[in-house]
ZAMIDO-427007 format. One line per field, with one value per residue: residue in one letter; x, y, z of N, C-alpha, C in turn. Coordinates in steps of 0.1 Angstrom, whole numbers, padded with zeros to 4 digits. Example, Ala and Ser with C-alpha at 12.3 -4.5 7.8 and 13.67 -1.06 7.14 Angstrom:
<recs>
residu = c(A; S);
n_px = c(0132; 0128);
n_py = c(-0057; -0022);
n_pz = c(0078; 0071);
ca_px = c(0123; 0137);
ca_py = c(-0045; -0011);
ca_pz = c(0078; 0071);
c_px = c(0132; 0129);
c_py = c(-0033; 0000);
c_pz = c(0078; 0079);
</recs>
This chain:
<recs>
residu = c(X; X; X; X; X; X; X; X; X; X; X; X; X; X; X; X; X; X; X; X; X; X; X; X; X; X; X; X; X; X; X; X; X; X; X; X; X; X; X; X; X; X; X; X; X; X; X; X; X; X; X; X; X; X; X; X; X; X; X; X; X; X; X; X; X; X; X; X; X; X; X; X; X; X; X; X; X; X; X; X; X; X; X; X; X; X; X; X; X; X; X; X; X; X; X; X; X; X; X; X; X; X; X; X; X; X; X; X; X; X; X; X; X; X; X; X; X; X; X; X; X; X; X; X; X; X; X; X; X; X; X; X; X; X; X; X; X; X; X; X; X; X; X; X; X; X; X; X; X; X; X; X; X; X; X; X; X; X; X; X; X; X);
n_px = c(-0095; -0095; -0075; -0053; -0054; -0051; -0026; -0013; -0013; 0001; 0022; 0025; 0028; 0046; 0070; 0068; 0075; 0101; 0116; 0133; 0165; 0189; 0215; 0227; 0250; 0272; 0273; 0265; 0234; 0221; 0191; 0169; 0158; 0125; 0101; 0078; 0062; 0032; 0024; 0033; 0011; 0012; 0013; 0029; 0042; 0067; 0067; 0040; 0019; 0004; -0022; -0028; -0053; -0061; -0059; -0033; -0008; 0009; 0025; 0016; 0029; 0010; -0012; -0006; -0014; -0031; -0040; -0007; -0004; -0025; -0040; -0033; -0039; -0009; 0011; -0007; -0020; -0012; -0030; -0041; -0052; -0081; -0108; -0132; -0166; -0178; -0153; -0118; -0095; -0088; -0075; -0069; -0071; -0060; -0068; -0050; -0068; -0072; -0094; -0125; -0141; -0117; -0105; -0123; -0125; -0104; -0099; -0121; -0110; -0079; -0077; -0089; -0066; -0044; -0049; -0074; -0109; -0136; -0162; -0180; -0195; -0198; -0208; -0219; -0229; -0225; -0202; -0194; -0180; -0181; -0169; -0162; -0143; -0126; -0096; -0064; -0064; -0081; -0113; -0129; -0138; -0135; -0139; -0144; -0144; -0152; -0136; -0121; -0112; -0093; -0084; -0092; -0109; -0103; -0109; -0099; -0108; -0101; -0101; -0095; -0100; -0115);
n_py = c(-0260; -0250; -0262; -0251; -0222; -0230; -0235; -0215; -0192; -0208; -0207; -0175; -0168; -0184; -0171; -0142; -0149; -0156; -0133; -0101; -0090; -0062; -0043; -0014; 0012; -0007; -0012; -0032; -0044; -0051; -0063; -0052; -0070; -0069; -0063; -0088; -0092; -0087; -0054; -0045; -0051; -0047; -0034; -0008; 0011; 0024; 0044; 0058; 0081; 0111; 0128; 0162; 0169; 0153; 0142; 0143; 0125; 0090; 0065; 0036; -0006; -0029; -0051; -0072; -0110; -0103; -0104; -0097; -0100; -0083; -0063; -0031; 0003; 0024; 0046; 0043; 0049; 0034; 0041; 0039; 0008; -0012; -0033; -0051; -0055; -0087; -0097; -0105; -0079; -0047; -0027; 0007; 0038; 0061; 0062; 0066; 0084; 0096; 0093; 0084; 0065; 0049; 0041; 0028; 0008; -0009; -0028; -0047; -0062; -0063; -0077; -0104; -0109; -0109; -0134; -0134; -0144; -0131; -0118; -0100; -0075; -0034; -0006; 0023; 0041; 0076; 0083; 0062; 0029; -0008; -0041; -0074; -0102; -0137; -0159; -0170; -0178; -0159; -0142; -0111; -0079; -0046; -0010; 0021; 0051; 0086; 0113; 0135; 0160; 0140; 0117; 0089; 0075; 0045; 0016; -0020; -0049; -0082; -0114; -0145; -0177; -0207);
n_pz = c(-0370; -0345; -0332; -0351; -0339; -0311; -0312; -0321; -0304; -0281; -0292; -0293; -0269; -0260; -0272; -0265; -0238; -0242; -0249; -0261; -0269; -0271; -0280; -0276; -0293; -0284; -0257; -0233; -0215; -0192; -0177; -0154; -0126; -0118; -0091; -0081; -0063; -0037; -0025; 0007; 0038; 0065; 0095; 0109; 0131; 0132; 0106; 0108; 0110; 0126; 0119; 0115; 0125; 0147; 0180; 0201; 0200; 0203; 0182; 0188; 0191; 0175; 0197; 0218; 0216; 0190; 0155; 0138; 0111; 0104; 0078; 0071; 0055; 0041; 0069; 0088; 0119; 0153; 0184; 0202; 0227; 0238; 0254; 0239; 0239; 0250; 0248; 0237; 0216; 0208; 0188; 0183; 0162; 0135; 0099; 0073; 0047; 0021; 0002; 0004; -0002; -0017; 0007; 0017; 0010; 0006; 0028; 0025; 0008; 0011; 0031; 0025; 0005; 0028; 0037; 0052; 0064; 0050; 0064; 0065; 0048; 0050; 0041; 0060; 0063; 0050; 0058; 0073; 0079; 0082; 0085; 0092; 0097; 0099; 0108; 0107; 0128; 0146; 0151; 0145; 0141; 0119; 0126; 0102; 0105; 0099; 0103; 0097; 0069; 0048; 0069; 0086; 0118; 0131; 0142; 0151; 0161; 0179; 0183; 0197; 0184; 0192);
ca_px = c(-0094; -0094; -0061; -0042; -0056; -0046; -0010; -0007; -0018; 0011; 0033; 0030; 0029; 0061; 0074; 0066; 0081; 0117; 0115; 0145; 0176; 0196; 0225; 0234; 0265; 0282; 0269; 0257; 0221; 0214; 0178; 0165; 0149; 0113; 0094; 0060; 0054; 0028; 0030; 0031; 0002; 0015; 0012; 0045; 0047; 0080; 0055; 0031; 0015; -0005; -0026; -0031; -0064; -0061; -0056; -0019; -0010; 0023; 0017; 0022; 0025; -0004; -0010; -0004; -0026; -0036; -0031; 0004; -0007; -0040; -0039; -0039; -0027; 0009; 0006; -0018; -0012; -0027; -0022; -0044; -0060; -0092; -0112; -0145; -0177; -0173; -0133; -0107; -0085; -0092; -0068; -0078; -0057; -0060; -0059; -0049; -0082; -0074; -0106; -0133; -0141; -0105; -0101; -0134; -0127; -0088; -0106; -0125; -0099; -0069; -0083; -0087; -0052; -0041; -0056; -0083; -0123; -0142; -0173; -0192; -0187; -0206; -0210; -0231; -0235; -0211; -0190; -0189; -0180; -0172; -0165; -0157; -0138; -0119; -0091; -0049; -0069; -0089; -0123; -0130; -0140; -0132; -0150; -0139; -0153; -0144; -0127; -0115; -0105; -0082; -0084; -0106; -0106; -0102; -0109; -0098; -0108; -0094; -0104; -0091; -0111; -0114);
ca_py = c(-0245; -0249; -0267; -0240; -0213; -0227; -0235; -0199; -0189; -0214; -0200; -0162; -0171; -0187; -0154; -0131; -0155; -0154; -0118; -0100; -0081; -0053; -0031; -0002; 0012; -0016; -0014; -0043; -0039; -0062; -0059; -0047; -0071; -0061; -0071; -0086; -0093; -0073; -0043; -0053; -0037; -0049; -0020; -0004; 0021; 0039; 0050; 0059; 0095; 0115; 0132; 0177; 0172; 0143; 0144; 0143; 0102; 0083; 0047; 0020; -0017; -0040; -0053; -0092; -0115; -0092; -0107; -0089; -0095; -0075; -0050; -0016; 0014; 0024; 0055; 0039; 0050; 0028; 0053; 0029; -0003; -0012; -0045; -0045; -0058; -0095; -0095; -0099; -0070; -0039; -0014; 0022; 0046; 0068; 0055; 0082; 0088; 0105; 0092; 0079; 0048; 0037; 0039; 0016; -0008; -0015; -0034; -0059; -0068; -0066; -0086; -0114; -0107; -0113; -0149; -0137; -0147; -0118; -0122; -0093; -0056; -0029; 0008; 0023; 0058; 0086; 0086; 0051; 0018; -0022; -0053; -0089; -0111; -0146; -0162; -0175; -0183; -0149; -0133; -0099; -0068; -0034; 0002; 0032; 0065; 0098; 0122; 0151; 0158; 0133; 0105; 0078; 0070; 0031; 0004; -0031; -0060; -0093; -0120; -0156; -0181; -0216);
ca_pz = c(-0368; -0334; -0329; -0357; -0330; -0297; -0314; -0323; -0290; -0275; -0299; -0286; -0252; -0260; -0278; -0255; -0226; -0242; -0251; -0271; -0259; -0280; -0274; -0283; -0287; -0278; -0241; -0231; -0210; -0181; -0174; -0141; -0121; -0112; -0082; -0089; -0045; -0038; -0015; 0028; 0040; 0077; 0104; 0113; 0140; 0128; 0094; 0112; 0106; 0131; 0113; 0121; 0131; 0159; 0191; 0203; 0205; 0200; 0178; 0196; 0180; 0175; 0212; 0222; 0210; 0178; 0145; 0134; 0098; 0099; 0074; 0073; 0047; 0048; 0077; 0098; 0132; 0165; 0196; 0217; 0229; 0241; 0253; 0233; 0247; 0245; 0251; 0231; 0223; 0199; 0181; 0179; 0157; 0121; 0085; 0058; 0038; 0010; -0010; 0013; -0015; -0022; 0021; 0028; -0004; 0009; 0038; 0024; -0007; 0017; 0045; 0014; 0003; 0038; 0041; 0062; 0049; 0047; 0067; 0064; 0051; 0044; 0040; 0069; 0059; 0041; 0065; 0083; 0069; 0092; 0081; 0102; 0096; 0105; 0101; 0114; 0146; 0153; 0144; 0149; 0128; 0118; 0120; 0101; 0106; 0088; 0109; 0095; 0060; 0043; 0082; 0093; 0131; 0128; 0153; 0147; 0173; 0173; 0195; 0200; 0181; 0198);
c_px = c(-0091; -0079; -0050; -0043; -0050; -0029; -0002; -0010; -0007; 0022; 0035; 0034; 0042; 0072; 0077; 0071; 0099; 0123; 0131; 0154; 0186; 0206; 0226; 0244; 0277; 0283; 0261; 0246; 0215; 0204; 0179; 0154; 0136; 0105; 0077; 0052; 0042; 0030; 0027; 0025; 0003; 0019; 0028; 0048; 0056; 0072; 0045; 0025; 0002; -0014; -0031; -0042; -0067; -0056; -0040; -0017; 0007; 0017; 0029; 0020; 0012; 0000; -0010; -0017; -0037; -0030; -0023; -0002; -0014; -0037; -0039; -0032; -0020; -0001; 0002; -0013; -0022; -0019; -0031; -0057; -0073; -0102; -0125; -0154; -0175; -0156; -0124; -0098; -0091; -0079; -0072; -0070; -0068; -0053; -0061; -0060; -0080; -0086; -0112; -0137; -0129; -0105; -0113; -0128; -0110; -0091; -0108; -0113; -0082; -0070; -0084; -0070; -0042; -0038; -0065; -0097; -0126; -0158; -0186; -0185; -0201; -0209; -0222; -0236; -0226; -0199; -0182; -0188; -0176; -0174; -0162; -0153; -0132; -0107; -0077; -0051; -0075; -0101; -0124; -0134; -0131; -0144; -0140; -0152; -0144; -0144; -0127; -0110; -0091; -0074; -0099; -0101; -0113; -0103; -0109; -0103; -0106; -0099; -0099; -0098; -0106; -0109);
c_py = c(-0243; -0251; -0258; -0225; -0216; -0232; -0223; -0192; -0194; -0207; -0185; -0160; -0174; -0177; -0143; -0136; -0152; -0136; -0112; -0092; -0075; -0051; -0024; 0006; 0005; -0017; -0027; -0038; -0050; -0057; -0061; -0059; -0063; -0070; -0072; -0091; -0084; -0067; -0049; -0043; -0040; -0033; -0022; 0006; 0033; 0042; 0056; 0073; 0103; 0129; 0152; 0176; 0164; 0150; 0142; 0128; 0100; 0072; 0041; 0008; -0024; -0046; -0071; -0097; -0108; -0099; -0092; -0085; -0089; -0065; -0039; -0007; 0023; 0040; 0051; 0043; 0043; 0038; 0045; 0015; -0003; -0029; -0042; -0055; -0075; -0101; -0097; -0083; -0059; -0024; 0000; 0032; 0056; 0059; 0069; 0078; 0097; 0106; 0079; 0062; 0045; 0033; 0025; 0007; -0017; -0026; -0049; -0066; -0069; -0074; -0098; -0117; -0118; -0126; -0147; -0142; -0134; -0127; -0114; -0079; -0046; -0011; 0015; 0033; 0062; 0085; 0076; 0039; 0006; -0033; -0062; -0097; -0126; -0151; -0160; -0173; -0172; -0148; -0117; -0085; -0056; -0021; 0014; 0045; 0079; 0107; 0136; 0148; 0150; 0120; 0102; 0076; 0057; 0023; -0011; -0042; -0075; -0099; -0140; -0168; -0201; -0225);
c_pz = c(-0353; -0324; -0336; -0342; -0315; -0297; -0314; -0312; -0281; -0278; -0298; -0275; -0249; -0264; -0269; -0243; -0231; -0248; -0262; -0264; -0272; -0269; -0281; -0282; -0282; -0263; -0241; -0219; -0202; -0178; -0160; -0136; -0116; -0099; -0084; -0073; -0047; -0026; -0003; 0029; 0060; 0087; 0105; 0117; 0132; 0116; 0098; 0110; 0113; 0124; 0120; 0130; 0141; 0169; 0192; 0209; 0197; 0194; 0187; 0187; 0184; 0186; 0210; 0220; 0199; 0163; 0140; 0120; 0091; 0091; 0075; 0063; 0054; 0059; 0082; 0113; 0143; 0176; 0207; 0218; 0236; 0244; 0249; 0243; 0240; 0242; 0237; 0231; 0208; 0199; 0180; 0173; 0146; 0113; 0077; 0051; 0027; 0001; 0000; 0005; -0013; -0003; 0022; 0024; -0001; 0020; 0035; 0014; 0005; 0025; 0036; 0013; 0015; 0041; 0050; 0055; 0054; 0053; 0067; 0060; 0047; 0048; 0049; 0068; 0051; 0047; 0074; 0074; 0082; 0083; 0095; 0095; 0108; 0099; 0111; 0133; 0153; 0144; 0151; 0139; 0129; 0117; 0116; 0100; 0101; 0099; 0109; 0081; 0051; 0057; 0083; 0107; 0123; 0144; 0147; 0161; 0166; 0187; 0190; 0195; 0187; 0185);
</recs>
């Protein structure tokens, strides 16, 4: 029973792998690659989106010695640096907030994604959320804080890990 079942099992797998192709009309119908990447969640200045209710700031890129690949959702704007207590180097901008949940939970799952580990996260009130991480030769965390309707003020720090 077990061996009819995981043949038939092989055998849709296989089915559904070579799939079927029509025409109609005598058009022939080259299928559309699809992309199965997933989305770059890599900062990028010219996207950047200052949000009505901030202060007036230009984005600047992620500063030297900053992992490039750190995440952030698309729009993110950094408008300035900062050395935190304990040095290294720290990011300071807006992330678009449309929904206070999907904004914290992009964090810990993207920072994964990334290849970073996930070292700590956690929800600190309604309105605040940090995380730490490590990882492509830095540690450092993140804090978001709710803003203004639909922005988080973001701070990223990154620091140099021996």
């Amino acid at each position: 029973m077990i061996r009819s079942l995981s043949a038939a099992l092989v055998l849709c797998a296989l089915l559904a792998a070579c799939g079927t192709s029509h025409s109609s009309g005598g058009t022939n119908h080259t299928p559309v690659p699809t992309s199965t990447a997933p989305p770059s969640y890599t900062y990028d200045p010219s996207q950047a989106h200052l949000p009505a209710c901030a202060p007036s700031a230009k984005a600047i890129p992620f500063p030297v010695n900053f992992p490039q690949n750190f995440p952030v959702p698309r729009g993110t704007l950094i408008s300035s640096t900062r050395v935190p207590i304990g040095g290294g180097i720290a990011a300071v901008g807006f992330v678009p907030a449309p929904m206070f949940n999907a904004t914290v939970e992009f964090f810990p799952r993207q920072v994964r994604v990334a290849g970073f580990t996930l070292l700590h996260w956690d929800v600190v009130s309604p309105h605040v959320s940090e995380g730490q991480y490590i990882g492509h030769g830095f540690s450092g965390g993140w804090s978001l804080m709710s803003w203004c309707p639909g922005v988080m003020k973001i701070q990223i720090s990154a620091k140099k890990t021996p």
